[in-house]
Biopython code that builds the backbone (N, CA, C, O; Angstrom):
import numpy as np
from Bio.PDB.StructureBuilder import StructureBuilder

atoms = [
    (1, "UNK", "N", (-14.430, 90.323, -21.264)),
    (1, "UNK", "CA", (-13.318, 90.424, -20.313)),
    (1, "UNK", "C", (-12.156, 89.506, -20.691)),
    (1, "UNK", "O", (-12.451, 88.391, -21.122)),
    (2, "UNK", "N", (-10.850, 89.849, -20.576)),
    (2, "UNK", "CA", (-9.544, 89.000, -20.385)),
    (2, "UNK", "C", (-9.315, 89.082, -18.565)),
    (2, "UNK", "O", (-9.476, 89.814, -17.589)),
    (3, "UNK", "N", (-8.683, 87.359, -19.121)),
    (3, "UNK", "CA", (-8.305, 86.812, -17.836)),
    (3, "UNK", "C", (-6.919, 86.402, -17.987)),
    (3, "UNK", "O", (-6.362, 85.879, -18.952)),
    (4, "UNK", "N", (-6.483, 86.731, -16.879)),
    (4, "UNK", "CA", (-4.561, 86.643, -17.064)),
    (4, "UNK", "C", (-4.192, 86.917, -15.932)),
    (4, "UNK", "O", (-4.763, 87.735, -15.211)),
    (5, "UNK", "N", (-2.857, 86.057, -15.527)),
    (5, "UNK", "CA", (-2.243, 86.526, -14.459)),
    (5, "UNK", "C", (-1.216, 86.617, -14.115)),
    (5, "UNK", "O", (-0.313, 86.604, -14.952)),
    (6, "UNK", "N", (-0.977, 86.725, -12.963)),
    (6, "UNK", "CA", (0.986, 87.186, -12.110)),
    (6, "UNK", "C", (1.441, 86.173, -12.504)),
    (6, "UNK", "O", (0.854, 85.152, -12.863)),
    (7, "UNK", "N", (3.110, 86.527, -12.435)),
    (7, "UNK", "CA", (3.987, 85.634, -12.531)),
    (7, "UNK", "C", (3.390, 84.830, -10.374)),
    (7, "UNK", "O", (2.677, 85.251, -9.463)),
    (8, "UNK", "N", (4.243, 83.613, -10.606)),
    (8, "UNK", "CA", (3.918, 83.049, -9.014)),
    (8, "UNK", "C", (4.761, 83.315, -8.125)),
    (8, "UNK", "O", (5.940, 83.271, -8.477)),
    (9, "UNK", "N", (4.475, 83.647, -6.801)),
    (9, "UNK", "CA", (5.415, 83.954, -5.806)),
    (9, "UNK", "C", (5.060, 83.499, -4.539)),
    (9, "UNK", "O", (3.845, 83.311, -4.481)),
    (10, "UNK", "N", (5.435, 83.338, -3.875)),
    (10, "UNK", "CA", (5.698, 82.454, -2.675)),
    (10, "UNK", "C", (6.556, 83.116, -0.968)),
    (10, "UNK", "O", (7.758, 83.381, -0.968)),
    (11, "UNK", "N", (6.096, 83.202, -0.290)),
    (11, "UNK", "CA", (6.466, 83.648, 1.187)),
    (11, "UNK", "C", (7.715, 83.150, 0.984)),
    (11, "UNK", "O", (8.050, 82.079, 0.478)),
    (12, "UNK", "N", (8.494, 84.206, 1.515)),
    (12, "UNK", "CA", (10.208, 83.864, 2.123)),
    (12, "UNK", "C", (9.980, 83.702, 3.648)),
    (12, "UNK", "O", (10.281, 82.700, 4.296)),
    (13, "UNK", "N", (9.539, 84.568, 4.014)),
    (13, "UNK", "CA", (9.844, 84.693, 5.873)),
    (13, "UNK", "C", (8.094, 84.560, 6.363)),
    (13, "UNK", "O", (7.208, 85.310, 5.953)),
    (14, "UNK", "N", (7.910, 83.418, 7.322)),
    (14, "UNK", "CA", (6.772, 84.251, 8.019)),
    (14, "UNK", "C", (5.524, 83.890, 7.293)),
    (14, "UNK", "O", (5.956, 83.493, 6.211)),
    (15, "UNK", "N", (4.170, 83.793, 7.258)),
    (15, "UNK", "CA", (2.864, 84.056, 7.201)),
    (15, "UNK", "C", (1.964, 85.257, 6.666)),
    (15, "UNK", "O", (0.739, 85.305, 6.559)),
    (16, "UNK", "N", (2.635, 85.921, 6.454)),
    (16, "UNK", "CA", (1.828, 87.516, 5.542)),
    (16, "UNK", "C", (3.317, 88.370, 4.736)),
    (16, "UNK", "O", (4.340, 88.928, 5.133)),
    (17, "UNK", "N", (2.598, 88.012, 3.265)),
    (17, "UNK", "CA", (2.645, 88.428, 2.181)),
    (17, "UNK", "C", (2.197, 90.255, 1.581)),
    (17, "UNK", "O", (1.082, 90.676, 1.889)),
    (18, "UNK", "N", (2.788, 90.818, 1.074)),
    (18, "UNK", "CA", (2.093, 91.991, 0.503)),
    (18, "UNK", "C", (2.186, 92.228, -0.858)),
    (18, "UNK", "O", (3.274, 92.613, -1.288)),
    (19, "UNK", "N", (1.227, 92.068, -1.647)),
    (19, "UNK", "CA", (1.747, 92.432, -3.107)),
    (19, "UNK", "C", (1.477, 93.851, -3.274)),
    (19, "UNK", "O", (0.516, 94.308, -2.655)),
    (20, "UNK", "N", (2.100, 94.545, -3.935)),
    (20, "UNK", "CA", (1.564, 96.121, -4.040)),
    (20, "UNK", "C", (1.382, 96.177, -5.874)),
    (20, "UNK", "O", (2.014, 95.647, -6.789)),
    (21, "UNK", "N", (0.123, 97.150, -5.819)),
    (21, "UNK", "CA", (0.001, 96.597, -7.413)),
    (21, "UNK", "C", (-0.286, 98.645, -8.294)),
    (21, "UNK", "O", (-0.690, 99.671, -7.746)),
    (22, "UNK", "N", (0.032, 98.465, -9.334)),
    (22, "UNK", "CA", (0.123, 100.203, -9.949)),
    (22, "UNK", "C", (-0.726, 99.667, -11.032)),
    (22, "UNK", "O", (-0.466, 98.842, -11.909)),
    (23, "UNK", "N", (-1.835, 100.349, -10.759)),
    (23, "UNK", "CA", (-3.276, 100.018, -11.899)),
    (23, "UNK", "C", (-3.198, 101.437, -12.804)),
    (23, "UNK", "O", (-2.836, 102.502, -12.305)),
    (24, "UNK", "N", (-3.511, 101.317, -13.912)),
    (24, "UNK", "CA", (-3.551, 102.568, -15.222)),
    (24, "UNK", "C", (-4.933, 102.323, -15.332)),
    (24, "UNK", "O", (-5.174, 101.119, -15.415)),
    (25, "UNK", "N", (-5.943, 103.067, -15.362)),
    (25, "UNK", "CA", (-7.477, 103.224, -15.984)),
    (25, "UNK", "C", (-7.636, 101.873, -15.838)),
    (25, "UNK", "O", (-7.980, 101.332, -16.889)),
    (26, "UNK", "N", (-7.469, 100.916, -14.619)),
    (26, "UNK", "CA", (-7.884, 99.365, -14.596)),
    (26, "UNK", "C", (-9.426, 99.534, -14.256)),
    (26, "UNK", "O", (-9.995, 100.322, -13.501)),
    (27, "UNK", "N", (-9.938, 98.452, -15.131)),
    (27, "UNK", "CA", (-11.098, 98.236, -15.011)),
    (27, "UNK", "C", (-11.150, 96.750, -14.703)),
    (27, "UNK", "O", (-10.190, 96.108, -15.130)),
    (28, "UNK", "N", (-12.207, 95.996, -13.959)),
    (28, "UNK", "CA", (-12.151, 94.090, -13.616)),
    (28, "UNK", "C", (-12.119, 94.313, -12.012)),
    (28, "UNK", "O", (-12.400, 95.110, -11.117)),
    (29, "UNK", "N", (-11.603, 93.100, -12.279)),
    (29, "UNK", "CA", (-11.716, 92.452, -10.788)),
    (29, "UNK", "C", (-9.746, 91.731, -10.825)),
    (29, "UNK", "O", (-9.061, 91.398, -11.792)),
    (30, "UNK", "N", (-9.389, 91.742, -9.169)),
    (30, "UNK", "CA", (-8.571, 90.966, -8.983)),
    (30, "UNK", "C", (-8.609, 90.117, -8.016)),
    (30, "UNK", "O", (-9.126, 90.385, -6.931)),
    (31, "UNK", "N", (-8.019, 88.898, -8.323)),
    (31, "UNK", "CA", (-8.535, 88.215, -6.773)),
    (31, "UNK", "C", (-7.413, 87.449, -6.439)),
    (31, "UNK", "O", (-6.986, 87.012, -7.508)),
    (32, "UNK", "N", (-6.605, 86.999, -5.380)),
    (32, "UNK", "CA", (-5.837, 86.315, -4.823)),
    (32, "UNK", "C", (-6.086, 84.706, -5.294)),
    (32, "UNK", "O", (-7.137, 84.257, -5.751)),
    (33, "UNK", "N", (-4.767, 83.927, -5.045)),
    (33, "UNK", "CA", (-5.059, 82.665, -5.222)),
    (33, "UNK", "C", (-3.603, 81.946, -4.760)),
    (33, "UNK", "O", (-2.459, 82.378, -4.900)),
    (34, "UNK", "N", (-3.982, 80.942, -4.278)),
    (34, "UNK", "CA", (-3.131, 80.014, -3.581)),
    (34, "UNK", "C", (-3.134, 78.643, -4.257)),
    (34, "UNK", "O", (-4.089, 78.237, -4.919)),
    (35, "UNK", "N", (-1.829, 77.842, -4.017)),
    (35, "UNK", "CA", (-1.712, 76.599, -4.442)),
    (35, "UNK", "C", (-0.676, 75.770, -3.573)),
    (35, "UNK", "O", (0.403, 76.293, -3.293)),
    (36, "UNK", "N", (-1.013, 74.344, -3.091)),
    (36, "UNK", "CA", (-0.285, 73.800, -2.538)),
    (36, "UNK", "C", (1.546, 73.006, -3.800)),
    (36, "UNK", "O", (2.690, 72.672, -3.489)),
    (37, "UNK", "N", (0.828, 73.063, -5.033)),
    (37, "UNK", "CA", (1.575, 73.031, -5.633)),
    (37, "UNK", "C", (2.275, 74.217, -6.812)),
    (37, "UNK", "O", (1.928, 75.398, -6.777)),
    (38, "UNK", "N", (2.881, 73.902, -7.418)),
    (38, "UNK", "CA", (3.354, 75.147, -8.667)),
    (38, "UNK", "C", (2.898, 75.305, -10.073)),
    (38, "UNK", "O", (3.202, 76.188, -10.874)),
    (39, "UNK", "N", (2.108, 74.281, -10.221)),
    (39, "UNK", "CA", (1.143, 74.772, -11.540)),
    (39, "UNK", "C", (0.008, 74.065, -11.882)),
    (39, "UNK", "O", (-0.309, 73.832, -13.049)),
    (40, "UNK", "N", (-0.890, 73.562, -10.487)),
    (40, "UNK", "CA", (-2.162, 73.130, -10.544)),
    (40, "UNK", "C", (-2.676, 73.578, -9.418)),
    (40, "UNK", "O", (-1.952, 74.152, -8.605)),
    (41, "UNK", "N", (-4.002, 73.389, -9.193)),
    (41, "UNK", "CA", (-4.742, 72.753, -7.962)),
    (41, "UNK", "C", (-5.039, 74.492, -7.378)),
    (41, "UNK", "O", (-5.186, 74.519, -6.156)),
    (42, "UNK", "N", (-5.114, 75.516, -7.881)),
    (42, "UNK", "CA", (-5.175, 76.946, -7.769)),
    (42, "UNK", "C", (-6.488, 77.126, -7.184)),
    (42, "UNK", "O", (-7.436, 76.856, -7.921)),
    (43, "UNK", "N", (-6.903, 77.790, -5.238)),
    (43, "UNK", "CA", (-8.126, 78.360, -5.230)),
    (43, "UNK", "C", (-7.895, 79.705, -4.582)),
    (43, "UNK", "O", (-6.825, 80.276, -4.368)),
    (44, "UNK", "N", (-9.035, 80.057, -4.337)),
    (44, "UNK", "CA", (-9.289, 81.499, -3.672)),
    (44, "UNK", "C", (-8.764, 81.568, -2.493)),
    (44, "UNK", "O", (-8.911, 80.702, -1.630)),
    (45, "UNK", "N", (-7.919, 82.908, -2.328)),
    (45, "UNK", "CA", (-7.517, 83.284, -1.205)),
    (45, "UNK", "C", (-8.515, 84.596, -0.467)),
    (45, "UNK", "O", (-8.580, 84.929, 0.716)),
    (46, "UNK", "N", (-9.271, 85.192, -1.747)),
    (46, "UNK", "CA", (-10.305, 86.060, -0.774)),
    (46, "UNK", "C", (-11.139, 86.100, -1.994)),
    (46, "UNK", "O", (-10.882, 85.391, -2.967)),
    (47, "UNK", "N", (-12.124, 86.912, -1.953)),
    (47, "UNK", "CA", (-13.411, 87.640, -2.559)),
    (47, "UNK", "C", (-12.448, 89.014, -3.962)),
    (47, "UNK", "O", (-11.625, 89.925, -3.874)),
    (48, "UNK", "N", (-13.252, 88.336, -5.076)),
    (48, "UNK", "CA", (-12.501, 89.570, -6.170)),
    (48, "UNK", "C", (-12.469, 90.730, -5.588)),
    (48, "UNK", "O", (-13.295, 90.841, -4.682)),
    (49, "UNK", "N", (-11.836, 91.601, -5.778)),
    (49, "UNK", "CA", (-12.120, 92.934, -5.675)),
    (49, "UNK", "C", (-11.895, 93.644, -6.956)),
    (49, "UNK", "O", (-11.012, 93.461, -7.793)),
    (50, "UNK", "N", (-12.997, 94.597, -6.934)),
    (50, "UNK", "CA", (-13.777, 95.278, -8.407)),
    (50, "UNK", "C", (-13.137, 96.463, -8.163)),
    (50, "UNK", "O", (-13.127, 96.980, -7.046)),
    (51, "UNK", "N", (-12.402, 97.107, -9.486)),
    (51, "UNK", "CA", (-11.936, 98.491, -9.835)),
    (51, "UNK", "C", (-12.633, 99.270, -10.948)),
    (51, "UNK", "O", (-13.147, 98.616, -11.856)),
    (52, "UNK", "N", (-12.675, 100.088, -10.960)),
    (52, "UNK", "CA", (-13.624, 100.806, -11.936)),
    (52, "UNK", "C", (-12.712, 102.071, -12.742)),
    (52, "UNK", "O", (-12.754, 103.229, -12.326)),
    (53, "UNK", "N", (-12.013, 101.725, -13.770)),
    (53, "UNK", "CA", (-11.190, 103.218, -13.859)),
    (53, "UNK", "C", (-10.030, 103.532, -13.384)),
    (53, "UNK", "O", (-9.434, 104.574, -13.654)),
    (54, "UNK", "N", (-9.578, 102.528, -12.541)),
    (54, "UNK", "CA", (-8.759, 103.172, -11.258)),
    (54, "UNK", "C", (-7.400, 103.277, -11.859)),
    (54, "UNK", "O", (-6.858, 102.369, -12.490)),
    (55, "UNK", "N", (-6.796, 104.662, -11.575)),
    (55, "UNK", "CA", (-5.274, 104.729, -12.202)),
    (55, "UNK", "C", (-4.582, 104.934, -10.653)),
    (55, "UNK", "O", (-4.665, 106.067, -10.180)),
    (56, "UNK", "N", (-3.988, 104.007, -9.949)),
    (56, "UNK", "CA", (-3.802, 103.877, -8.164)),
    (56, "UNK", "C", (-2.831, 102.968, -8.052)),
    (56, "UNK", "O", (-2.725, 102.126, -8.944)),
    (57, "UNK", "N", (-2.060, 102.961, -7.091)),
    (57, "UNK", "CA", (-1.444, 102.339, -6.324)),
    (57, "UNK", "C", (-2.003, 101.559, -5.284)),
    (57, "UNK", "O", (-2.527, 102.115, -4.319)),
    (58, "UNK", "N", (-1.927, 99.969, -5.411)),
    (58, "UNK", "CA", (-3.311, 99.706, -4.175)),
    (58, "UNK", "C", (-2.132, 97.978, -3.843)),
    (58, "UNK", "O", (-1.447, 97.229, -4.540)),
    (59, "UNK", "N", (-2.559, 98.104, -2.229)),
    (59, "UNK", "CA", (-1.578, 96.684, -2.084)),
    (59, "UNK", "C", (-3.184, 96.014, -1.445)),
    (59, "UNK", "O", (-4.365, 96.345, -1.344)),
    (60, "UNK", "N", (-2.130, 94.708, -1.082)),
    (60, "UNK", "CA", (-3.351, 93.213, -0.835)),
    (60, "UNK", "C", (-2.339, 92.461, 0.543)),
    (60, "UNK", "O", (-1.328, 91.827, 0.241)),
    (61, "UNK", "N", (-2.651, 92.585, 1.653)),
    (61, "UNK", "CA", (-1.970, 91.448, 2.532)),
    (61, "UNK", "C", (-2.545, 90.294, 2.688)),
    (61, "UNK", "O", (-3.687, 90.000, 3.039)),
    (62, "UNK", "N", (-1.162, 89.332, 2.235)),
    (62, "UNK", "CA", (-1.889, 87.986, 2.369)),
    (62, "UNK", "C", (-1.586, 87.140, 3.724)),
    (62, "UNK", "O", (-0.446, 86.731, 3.941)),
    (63, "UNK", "N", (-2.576, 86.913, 4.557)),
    (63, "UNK", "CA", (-2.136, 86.114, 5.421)),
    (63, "UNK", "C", (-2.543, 84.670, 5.623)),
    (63, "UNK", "O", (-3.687, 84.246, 5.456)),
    (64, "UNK", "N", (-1.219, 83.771, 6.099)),
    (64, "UNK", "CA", (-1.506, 82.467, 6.523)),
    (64, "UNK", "C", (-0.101, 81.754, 5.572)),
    (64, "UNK", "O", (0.779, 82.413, 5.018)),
    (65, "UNK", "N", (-0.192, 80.636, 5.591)),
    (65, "UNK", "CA", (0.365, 79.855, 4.587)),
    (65, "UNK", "C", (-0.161, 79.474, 3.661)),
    (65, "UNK", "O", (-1.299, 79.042, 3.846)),
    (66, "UNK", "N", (0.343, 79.450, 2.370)),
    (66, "UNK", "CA", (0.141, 79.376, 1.023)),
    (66, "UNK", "C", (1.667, 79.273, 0.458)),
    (66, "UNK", "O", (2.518, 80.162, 0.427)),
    (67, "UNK", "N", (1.763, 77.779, -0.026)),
    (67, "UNK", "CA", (3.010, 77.794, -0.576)),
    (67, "UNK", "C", (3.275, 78.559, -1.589)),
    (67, "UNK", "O", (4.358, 79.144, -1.606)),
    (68, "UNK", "N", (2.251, 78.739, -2.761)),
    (68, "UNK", "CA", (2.720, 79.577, -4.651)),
    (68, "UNK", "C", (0.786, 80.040, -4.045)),
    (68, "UNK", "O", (-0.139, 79.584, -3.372)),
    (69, "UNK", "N", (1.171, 81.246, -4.903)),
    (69, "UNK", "CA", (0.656, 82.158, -4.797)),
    (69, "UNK", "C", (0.349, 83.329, -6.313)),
    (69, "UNK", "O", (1.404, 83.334, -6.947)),
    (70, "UNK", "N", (-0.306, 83.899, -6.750)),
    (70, "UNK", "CA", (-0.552, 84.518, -7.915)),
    (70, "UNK", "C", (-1.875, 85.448, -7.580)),
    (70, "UNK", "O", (-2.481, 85.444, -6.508)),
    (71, "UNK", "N", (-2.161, 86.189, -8.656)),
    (71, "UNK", "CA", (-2.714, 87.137, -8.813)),
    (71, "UNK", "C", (-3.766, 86.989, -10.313)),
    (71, "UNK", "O", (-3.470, 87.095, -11.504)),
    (72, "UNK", "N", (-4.967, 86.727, -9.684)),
    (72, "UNK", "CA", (-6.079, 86.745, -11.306)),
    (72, "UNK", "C", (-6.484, 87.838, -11.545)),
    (72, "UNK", "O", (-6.690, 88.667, -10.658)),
    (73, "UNK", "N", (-6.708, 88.086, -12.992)),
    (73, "UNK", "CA", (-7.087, 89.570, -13.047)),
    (73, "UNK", "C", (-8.199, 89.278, -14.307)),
    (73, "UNK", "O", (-7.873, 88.606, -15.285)),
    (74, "UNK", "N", (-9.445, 89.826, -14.163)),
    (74, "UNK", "CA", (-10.423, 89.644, -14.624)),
    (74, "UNK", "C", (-10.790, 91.016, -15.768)),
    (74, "UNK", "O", (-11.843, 91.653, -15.734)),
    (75, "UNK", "N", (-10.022, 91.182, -16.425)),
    (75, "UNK", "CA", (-9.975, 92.954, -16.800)),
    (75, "UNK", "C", (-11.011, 93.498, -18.581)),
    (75, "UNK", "O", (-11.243, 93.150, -19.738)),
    (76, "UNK", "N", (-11.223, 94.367, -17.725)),
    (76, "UNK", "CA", (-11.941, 94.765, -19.050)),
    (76, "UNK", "C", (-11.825, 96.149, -19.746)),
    (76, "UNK", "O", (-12.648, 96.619, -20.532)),
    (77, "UNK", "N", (-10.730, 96.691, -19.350)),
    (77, "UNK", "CA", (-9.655, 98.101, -19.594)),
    (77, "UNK", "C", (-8.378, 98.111, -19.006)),
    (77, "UNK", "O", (-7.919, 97.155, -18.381)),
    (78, "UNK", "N", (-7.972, 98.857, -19.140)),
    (78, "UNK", "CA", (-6.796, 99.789, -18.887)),
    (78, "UNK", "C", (-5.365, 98.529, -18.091)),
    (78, "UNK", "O", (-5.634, 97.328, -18.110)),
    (79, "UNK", "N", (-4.538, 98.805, -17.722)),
    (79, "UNK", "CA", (-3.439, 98.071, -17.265)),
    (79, "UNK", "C", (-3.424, 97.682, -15.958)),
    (79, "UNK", "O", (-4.360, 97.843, -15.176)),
    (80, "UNK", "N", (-2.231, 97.103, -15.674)),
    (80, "UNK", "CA", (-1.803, 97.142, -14.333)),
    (80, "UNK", "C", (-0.501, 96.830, -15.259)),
    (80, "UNK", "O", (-0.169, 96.065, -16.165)),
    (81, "UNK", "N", (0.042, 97.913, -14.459)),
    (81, "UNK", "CA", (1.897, 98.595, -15.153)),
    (81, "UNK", "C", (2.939, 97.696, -14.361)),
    (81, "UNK", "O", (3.941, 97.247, -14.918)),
    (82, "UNK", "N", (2.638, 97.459, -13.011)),
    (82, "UNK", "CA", (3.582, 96.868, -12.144)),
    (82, "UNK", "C", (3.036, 96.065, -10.613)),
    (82, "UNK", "O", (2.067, 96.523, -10.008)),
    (83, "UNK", "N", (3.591, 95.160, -10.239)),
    (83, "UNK", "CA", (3.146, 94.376, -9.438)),
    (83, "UNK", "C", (4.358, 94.550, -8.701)),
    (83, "UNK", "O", (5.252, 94.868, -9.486)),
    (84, "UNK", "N", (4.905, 94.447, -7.115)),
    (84, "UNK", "CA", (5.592, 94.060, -6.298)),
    (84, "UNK", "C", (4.948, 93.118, -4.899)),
    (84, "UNK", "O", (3.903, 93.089, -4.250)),
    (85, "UNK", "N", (6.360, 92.358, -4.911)),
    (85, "UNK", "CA", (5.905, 91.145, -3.438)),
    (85, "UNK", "C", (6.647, 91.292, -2.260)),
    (85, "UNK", "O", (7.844, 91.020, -2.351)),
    (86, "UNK", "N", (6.176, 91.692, -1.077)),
    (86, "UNK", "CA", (7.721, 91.092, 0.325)),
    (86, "UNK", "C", (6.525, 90.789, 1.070)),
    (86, "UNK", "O", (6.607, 90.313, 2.202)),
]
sb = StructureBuilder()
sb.init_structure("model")
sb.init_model(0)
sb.init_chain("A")
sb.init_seg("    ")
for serial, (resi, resn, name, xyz) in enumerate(atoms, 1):
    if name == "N":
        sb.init_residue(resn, " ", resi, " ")
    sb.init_atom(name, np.array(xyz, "f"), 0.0, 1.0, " ", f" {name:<3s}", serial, name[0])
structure = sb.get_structure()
């Protein structure tokens, strides 16, 4: 497996986040992650979630506060073409 992730992004308004993500034949896991700072100290914001194949459009709401914020991706095929945040 490769491990790699989002650029970081961070709440403008408010307490819940949505990333919307466009997977090609993704295979892995992705899992949320939070940081009180901007390039350490990174943990879990939920439980991976496992794709198998999936060529989809699939979003993630994040709720609460979390100053920086990113996206791990645990992959062992296919892409993810595009990521969006509001």
């Amino acid at each position: 497996p490769v491990t790699y992730y989002s650029s970081i992004f961070s709440a403008r308004e408010g307490f819940t986040v949505t990333a919307q993500l466009f997977l090609d034949n993704y295979s892995g896991t992705i899992q949320l992650q939070g940081s009180t700072v901007v390039d350490s100290d990174w943990y879990d914001i939920n439980e991976p979630i496992t794709y198998v194949q999936e060529t989809m459009s699939d979003y993630m709401n994040i709720s609460g506060y979390h100053p920086y914020m990113r996206l791990k991706f645990v992959s062992t095929g296919g892409d993810t073409t595009q990521i969006y945040t509001r």
